[in-house]
Structures are given as structure tokens and as C-alpha cells.
N, C-alpha and C positions, 0 to 999 in steps of 0.2 A: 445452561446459559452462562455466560460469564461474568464474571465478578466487576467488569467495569463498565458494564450497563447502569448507566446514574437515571434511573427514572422517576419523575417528577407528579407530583399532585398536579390536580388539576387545576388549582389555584395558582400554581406557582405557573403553570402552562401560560394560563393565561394572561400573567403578571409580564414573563413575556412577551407574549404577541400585543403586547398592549404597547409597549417601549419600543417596538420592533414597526408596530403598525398602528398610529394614533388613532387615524380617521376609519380605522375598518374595524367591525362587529365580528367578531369567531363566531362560525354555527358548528364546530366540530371538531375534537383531534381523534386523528387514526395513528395508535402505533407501528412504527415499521419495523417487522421483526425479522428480514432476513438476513440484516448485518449482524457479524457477531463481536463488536467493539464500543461503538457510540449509543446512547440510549437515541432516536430516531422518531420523528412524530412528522404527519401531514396532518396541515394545519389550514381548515376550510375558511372561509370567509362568507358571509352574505350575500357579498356582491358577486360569488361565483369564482371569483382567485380561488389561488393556493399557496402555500410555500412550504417548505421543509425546512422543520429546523431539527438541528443534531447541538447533543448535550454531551458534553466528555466528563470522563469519570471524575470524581469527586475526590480522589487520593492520587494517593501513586500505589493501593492495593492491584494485582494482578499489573502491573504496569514493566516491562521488560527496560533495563539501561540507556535500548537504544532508541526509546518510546518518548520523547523528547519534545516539551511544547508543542504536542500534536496538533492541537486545532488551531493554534496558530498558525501551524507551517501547512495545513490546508487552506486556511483564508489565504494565505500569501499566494501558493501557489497558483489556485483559481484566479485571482487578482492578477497574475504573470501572466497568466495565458489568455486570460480574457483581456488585458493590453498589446497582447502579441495579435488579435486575434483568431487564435485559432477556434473550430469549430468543437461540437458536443460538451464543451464546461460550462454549467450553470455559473450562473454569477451570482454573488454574495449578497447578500438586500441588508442584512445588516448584523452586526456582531457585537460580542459585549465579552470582555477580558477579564472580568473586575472583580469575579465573583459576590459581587452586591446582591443579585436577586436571586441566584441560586448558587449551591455547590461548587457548579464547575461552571466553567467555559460553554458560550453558548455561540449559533450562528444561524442564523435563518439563509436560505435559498432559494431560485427558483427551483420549481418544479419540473423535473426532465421526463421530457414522452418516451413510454416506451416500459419496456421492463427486460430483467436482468438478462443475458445471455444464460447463466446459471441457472435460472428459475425455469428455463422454457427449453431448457438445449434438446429434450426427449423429441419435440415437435418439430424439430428444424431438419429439415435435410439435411445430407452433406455439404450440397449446394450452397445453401444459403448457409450455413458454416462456415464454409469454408468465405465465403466474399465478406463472412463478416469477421475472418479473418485481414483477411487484404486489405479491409478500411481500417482496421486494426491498425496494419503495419506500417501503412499511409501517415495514422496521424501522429503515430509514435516518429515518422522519420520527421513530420514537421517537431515535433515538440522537442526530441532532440538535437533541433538546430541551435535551442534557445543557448546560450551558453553564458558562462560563468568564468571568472578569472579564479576562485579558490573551489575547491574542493568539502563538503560538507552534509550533516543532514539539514534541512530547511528549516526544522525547529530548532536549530543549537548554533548556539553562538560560538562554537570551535569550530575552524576556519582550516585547509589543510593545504600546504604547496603541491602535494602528490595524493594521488590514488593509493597506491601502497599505504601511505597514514592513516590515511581513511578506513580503510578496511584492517588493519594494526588495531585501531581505536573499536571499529564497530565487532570485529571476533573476539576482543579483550574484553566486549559487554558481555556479548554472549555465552564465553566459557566463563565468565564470572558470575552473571546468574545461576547458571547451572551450577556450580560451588557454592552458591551462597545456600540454594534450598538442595544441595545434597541430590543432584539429579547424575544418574550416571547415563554418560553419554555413550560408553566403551569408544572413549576417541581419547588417547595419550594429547593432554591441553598441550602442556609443554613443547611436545613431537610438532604439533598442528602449525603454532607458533615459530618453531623454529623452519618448519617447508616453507611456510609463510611470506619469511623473512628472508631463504634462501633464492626465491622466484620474483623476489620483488622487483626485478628489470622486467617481467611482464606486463607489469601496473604501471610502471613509470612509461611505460610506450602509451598511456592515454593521457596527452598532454593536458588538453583542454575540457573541462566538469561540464557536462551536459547537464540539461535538466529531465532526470530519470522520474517516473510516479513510484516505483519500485513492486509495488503490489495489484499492478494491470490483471488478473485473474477475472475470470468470467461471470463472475458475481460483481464487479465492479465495470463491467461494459455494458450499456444497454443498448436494447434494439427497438424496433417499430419496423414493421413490414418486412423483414427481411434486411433491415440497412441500421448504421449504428446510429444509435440518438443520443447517448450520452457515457462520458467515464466519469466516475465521480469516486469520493473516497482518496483524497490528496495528500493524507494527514503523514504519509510516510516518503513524500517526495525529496528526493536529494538533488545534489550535483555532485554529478558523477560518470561510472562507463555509461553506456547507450546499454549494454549486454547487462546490466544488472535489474533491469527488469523483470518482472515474471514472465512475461511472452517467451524469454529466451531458455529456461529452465528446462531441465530435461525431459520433463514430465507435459510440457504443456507447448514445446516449440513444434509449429507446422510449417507446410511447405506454404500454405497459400501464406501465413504470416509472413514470413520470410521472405515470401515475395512483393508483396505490399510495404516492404520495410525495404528493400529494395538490396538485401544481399543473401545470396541463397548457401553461400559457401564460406567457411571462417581458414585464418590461417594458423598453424600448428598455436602460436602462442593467444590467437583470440579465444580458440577451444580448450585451450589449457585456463585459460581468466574464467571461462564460461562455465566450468567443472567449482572451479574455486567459488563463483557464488551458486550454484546453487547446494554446495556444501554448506555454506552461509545459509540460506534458506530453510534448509531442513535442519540443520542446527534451532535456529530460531524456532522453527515451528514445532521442534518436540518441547522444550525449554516450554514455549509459549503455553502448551496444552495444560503444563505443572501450573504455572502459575495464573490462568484465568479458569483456571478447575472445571477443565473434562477431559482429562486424561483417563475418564473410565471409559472415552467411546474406543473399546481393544481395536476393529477394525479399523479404523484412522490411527491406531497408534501404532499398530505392525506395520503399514503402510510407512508412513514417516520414518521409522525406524530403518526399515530396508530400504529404503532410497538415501536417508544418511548415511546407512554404513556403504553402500555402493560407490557413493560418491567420494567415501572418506576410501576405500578400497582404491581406487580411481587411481587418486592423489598422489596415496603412498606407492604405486607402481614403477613410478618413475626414477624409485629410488632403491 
């Protein structure tokens, strides 16, 4: 389990739902344990409601550089989308910044029907996979209409004129994690930095910052019947490419996505962007494993490890 699950007495729970919800009686919290970041509870009522609230960690222990007023830049984002209105984002009920009544950071929300993609995918056809792919790619082409005039992550106040910055700033966190706790990536920093830098007219061809979730994976899409019923989990949403999503990543892009997003084919330099994050990705995600401590699960870490170095193989081909 990871290190920055901040989970809470039951007093303190209810000190909460108490601020959050004056006129209503709690008859019950359920923990929700398939996320592996924010401590999570459903939170019952008498009158038969519900809400979720999620708790962020209580330090910056197991917290990676580019991890950044997380729950912040989830209330925001839900708040964007739910003004834009687009469909499957719960809306916020109420939030508290202050850490006055607990540790960290708190939010309550509604309750979204349905349950994970991830949790259920053994059960689903291909069929229904796949279509719930395509609403997938659907809502992702609405949400990336939203757009932005700077470039950035949603919780940080640094602002960027270009894409290339962006990602300059966000691989400088991630090789510098990894140096900080001594993590060997077998990837020359220096080398990464300097292709990086040499390809940067790649990045500059995405003029204008979409708003990407970045971490769309199928633990964060829910279904009901066969159709999507909610994305949730915003805390890592940026402005940025549309391709820095998870949908796009070598490991997880489909045709029927692809086709609900509505381009089935990239050109030389969009594949060449699209190699470069999910270099990014699997960087983070081995780094990530050190510092919120289960880097003992070996099978998820050979895994990661050969799709980093493939991607990092990839990269350096070209040269």
C-alpha cells in the first residue's frame, strides 16, 4: 500500500462530514481501496445519499516533484469541466484547503454509478470494450477542445509559453527524483536532456495547451451497463498536448480509442512526441514504485522496466 494513503479516525471522518454536510446524520463510512494514492471513503447518510470524499497525503513523503497541489488541481479541473459542461465528472460538494481538521487536504463528491473499467474488464466482452473505448475517445476529443493560453501542470503556479518547457521542467523532476534517492534508471540523464532539447521544434508545433487528465487508465474510467459513467481522479490534469494522455501510450492505445477520439493515423513528428511521453510515463512510473514503496512487486517492475528501456531504445535510434 503506499505511503501516501493519509487515513483518518473515525472521529476525524466524521468531523468532516459534519462541515461538509450540516443537516445530514452519517450512518456509515466504507473505505475505498482500489486507488493506490489518495486515502478514499463512501460516506452513507440516513436519508439514503452518499458522497465521496478523498483525503491527500499529509506530507510530501512518497510525493514525486511533479506531484504538485494535487487536490487542488483536481477540484479545479472538475469545476472546468463541470462549467464547460461536459458529461461523466462528478461535481465537487465541498472542499476544505486549510488543513484545520485534518492533515491534509480534503473534498467530498458526488457519487458516480458504475464501477472501474479495471475492476471488471475480465467480464466485459471485447464488444463492450471496445465501445467503451470509443466513448472514451469521444469525451477526451470534447475535453480537449477546452483550451488554454499557457502551458502548465493545473496544481503549479509555473506558467509556460511552449510545450517543449513544459516537458524540459517536468523530465528535470523526474531525473532528479531518481538522483535524489539514488534510483538507477540505466538511461544516460544528460544524453535524455540533450535529444530532448535537440527535437524541441517537435513540441513547439503544439501551439495551443489543451486540457489533458494525463492519467485516463482504466482504473479511472467507470462503466454501468456496458457504457461509460464516469472519469474521475483529476489530480494530475495539465495544459498541454492532447497525446499526453494515457489512452495514447504504447501500451494502452486502441483502434476503437482512436477512433472515438477521432484520428486513427499520426504524422512522423506526432509519433515521434508520442514515443517521447510515454518515455515520460514509464520513467515516472518506475521512480514512482521507489518512492511510494512497492517496488518489491518484481512482476510490475520488469514490466516497467522493459517498456522504459524500449522506449528509451526507440528514441536513441534516430541518432
Amino acid at each position: 500500500m503506499s505511503v501516501t494513503k493519509n487515513r483518518q479516525s473515525r472521529e476525524t471522518l466524521m468531523a468532516l462530514a459534519a462541515d461538509a454536510f450540516a443537516q445530514k446524520e452519517v450512518s456509515g463510512f466504507t473505505e475505498l481501496t482500489e486507488g493506490m494514492f489518495n486515502a478514499a471513503y463512501r460516506v452513507d447518510f440516513t436519508d439514503g445519499s452518499a458522497s465521496i470524499l478523498k483525503i491527500a497525503a499529509a506530507g510530501k513523503e512518497g510525493l514525486l516533484s511533479n506531484e504538485i497541489n494535487l487536490m487542488r488541481a483536481e477540484v479545479a479541473a472538475m469545476e472546468l469541466l463541470n462549467r464547460h459542461g461536459l458529461p461523466y465528472v462528478a461535481r465537487v460538494q465541498y472542499s476544505d484547503f486549510t488543513h484545520t481538521r485534518c492533515d491534509g487536504s480534503f473534498f467530498f463528491m458526488e457519487v458516480m454509478p458504475g464501477r472501474s473499467v479495471n475492476s471488471c474488464r475480465a467480464e466485459l466482452s471485447p464488444e463492450v470494450t471496445a465501445s467503451l473505448m470509443r466513448e472514451t475517445g469521444r469525451f477526451q476529443r470534447q475535453m480537449t477542445a477546452i483550451r488554454n493560453d499557457k502551458f502548465g501542470l493545473l496544481g503549479d503556479e509555473n506558467r509556460f509559453d511552449t510545450l517543449y518547457e513544459l516537458l524540459e521542467y517536468m523530465f528535470t523532476h523526474a531525473l532528479g527524483d531518481a538522483a535524489a534517492r539514488r534510483i538507477d534508471l540505466e538511461i544516460d540523464a544528460d544524453r535524455l536532456m540533450t535529444l530532448l532539447k535537440r527535437e524541441r521544434g517537435l513540441f513547439d508545433a503544439v501551439e495551443q495547451p489543451s486540457l489533458v487528465h494525463w492519467d485516463m487508465w482504466e482504473g479511472n474510467i467507470f462503466e454501468e451497463d456496458g457504457r461509460v459513467s464516469g472519469v474521475i481522479d483529476w489530480e494530475r490534469a495539465m495544459w498541454a498536448d492532447p497525446f499526453m494522455d494515457d489512452r495514447f501510450r504504447g501500451h494502452t492505445r486502441s483502434a476503437a480509442f482512436l477512433e472515438g477520439y477521432g484520428q486513427t493515423e499520426f504524422s512522423a513528428g506526432e509519433a515521434r512526441r508520442i514515443r517521447w511521453y510515454d518515455l515520460f510515463l514509464y520513467i515516472t512510473m518506475y521512480v514512482e514504485s521507489f518512492y511510494r514503496q512497492y517496488a518489491d512487486d518484481a512482476s510490475s517492475m520488469n514490466w516497467i522496466r522493459q517498456v522504459k528501456d524500449a522506449a528509451w531504445r526507440d528514441i536513441q535510434a534516430e541518432y
